[in-house]
Backbone as ProteinMPNN parsed JSONL, in Angstrom:
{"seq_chain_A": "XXXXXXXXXXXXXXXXXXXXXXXXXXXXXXXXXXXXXXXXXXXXXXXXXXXXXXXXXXXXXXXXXXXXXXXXXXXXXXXXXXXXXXXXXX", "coords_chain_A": {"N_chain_A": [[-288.818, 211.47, 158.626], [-286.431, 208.973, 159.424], [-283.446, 207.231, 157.663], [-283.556, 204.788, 159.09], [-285.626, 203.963, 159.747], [-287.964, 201.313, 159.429], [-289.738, 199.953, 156.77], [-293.29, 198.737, 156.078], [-295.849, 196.715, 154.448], [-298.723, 198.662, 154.564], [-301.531, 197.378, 156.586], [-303.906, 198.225, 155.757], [-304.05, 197.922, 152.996], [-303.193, 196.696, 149.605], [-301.441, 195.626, 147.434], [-300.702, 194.679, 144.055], [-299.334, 193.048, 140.838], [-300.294, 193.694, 138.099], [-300.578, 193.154, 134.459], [-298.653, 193.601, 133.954], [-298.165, 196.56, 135.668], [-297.651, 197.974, 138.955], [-300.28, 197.365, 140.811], [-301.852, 199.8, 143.305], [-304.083, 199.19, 145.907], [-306.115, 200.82, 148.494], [-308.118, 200.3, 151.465], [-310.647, 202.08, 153.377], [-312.055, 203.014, 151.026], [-311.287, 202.18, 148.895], [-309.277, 203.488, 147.065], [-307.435, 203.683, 144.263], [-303.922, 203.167, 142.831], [-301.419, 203.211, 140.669], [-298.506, 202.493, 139.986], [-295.199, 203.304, 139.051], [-291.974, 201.852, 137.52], [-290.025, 202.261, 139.494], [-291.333, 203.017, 141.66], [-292.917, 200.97, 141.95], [-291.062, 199.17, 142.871], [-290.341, 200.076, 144.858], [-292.241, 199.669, 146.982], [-292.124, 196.67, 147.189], [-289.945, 196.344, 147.692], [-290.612, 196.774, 150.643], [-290.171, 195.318, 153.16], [-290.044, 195.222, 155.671], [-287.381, 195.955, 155.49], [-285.249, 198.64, 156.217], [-285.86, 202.349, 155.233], [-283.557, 203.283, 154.283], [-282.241, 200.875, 153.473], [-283.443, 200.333, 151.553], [-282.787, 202.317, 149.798], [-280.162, 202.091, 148.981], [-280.94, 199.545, 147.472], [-282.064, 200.325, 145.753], [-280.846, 202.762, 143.855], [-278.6, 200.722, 143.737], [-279.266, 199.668, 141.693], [-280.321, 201.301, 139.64], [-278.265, 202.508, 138.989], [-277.255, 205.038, 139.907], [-276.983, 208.496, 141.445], [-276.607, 208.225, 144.759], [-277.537, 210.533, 146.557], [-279.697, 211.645, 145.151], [-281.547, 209.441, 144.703], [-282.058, 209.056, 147.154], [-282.906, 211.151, 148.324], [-286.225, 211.394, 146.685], [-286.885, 208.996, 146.938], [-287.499, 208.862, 149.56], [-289.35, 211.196, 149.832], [-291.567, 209.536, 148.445], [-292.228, 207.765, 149.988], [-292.774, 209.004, 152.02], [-295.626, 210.134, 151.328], [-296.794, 207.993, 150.675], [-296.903, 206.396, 152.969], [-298.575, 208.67, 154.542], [-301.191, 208.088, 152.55], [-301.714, 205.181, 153.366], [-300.316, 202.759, 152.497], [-298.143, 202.303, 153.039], [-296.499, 201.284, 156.034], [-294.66, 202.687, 158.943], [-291.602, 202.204, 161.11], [-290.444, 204.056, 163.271]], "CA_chain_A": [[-288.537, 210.043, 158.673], [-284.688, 208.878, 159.277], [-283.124, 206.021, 156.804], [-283.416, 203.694, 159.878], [-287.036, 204.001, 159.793], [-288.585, 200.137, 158.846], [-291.129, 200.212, 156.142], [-294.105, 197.918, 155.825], [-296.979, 197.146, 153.834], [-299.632, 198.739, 155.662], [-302.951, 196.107, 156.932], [-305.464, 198.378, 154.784], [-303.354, 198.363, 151.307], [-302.882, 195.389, 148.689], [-300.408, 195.335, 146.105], [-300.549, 193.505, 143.113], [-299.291, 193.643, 139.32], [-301.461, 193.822, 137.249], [-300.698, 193.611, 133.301], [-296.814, 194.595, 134.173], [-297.93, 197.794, 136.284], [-298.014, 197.317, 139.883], [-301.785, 198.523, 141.19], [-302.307, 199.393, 145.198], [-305.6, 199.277, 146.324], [-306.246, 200.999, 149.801], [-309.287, 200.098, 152.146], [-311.746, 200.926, 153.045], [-312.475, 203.69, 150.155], [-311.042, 201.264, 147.417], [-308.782, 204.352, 146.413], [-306.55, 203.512, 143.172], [-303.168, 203.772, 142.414], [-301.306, 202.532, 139.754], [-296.901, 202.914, 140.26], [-294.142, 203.614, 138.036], [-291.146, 200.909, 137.952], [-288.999, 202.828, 140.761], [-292.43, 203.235, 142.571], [-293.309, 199.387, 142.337], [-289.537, 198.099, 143.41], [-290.203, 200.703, 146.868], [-293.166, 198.84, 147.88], [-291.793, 195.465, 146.779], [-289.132, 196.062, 148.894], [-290.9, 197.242, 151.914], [-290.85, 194.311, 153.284], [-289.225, 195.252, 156.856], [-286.018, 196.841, 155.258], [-285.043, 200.018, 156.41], [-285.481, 203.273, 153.903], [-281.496, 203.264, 153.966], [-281.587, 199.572, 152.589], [-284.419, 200.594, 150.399], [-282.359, 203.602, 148.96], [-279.337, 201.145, 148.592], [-280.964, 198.852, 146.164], [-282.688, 200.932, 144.342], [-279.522, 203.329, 143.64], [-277.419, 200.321, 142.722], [-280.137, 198.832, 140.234], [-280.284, 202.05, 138.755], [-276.658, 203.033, 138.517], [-277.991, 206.461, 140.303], [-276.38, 209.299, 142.526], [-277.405, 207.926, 145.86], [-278.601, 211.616, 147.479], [-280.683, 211.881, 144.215], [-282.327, 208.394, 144.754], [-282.616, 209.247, 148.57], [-284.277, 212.35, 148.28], [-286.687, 210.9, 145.736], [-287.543, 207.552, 147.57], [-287.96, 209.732, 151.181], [-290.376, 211.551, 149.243], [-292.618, 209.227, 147.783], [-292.579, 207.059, 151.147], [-294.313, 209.799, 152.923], [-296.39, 209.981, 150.438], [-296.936, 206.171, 150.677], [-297.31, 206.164, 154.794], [-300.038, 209.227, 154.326], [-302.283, 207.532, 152.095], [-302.043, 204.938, 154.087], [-299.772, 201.923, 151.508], [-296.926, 201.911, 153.676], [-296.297, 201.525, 157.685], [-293.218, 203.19, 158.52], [-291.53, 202.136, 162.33], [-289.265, 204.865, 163.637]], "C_chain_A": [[-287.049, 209.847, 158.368], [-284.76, 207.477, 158.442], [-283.297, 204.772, 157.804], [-285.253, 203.108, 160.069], [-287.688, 202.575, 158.648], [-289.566, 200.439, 158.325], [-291.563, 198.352, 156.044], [-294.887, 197.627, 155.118], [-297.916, 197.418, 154.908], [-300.741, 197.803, 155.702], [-303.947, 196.799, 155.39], [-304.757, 198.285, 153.373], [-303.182, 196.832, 151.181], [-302.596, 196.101, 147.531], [-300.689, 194.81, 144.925], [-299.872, 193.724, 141.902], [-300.103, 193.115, 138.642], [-300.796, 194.041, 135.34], [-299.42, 194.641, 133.167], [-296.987, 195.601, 135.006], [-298.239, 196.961, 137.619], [-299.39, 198.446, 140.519], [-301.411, 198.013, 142.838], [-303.749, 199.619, 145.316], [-305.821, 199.404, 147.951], [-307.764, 200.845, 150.071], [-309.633, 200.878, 152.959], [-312.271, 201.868, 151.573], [-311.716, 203.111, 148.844], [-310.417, 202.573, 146.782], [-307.627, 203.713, 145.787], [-305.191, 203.742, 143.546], [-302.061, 203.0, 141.6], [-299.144, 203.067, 139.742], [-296.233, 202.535, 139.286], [-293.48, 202.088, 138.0], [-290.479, 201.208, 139.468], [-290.582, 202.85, 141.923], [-292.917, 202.218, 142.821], [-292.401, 198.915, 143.108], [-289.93, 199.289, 144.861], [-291.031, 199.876, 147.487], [-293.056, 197.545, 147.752], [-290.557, 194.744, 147.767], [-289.368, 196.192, 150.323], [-291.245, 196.383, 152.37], [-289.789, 194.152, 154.866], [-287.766, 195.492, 156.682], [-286.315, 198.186, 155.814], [-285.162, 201.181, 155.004], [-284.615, 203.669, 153.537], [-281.499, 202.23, 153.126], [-282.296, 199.721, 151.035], [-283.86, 201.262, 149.34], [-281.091, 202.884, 148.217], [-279.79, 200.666, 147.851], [-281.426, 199.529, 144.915], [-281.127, 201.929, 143.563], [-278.268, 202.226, 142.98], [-278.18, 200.019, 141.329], [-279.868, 200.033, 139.174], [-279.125, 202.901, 138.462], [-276.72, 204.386, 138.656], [-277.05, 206.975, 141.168], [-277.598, 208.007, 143.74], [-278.334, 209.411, 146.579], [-279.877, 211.765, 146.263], [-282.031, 211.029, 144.461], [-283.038, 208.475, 146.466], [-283.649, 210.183, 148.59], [-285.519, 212.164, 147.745], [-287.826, 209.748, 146.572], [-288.558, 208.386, 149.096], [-289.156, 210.352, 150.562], [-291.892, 211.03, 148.734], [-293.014, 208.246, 149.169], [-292.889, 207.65, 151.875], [-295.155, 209.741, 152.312], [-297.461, 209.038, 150.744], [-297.52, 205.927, 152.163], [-298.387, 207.081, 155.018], [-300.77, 208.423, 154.204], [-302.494, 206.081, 152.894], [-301.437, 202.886, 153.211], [-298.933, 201.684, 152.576], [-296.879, 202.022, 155.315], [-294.838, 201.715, 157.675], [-292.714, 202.907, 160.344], [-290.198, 202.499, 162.64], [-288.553, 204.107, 164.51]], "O_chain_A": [[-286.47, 210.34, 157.4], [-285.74, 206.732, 158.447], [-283.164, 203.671, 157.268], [-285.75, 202.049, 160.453], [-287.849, 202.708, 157.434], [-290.422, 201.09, 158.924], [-290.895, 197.32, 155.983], [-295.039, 198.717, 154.567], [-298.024, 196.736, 155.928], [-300.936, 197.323, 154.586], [-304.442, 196.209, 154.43], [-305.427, 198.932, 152.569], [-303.072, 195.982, 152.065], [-303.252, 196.9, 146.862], [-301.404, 193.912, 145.369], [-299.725, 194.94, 141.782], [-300.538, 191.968, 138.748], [-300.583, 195.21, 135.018], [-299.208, 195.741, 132.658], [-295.873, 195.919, 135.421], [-298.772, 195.853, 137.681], [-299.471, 199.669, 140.631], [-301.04, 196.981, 143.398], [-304.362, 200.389, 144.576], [-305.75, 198.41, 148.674], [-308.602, 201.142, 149.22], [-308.869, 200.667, 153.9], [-313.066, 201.182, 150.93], [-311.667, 203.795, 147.822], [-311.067, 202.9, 145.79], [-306.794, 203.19, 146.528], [-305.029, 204.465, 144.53], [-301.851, 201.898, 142.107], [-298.844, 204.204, 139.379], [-296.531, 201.539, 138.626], [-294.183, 201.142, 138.354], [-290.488, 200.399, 140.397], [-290.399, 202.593, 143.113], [-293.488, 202.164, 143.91], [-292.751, 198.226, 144.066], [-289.542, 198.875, 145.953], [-290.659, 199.318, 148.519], [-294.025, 196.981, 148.26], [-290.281, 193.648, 148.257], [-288.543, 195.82, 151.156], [-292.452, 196.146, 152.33], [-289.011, 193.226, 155.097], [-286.978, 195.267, 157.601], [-287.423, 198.72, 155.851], [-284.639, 200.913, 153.922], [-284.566, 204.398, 152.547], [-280.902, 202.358, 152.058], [-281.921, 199.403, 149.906], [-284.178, 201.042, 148.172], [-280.952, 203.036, 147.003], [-279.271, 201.096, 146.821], [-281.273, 199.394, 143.701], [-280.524, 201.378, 142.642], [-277.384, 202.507, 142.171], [-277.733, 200.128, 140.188], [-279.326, 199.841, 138.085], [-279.152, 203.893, 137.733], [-276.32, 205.076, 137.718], [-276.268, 206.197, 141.712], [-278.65, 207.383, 143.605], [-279.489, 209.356, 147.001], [-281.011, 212.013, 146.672], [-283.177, 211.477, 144.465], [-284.141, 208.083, 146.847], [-284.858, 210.073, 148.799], [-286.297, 212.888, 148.367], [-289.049, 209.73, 146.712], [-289.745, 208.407, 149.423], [-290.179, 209.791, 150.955], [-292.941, 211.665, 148.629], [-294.215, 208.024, 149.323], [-293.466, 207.048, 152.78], [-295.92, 208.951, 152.866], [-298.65, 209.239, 150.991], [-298.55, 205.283, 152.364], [-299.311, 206.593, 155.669], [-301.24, 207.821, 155.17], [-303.692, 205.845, 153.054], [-302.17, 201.92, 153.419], [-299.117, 200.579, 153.085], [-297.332, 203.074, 155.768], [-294.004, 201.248, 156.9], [-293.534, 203.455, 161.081], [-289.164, 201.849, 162.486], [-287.504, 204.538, 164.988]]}, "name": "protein", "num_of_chains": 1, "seq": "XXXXXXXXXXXXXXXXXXXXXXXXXXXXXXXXXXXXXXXXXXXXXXXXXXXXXXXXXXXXXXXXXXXXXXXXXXXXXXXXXXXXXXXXXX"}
């Protein structure tokens, strides 16, 4: 997946926070998952940004190397487009 690559929320996944954490809940097997801070602000932002713009905010918020935060983010947004949380449009 290249940085130009638009992320989405995917149709079967819902978001929410919950009690400060942010919970996803994928359909149709109601499988869990419960995200960090850096792991809430990716899917918070996936909101038809690119995983370049994605890597950009997160990297300034956190006053981070950018290849650190890239490598990192790219990582968990496959992750994320597997299970089936994120739509990703090359």
């Amino acid at each position: 997946m290249n940085e130009h690559a638009k992320l989405t929320h995917a149709p079967r996944a819902v978001a929410r926070r919950v009690a400060g954490r942010m919970v996803v809940v994928t359909l149709p097997g109601l499988e869990t998952r419960v995200l960090n801070e850096v792991g809430a602000r990716v899917v918070e932002l996936a909101d038809g940004r690119t995983l370049g713009e994605i890597v950009d905010v997160i990297t300034r918020e956190l006053d981070a190397d950018r290849e650190v935060v890239r490598s990192d983010v790219h990582e968990f947004v496959i992750e994320l487009v597997r299970e089936g949380v994120l739509s990703a449009d090359a």
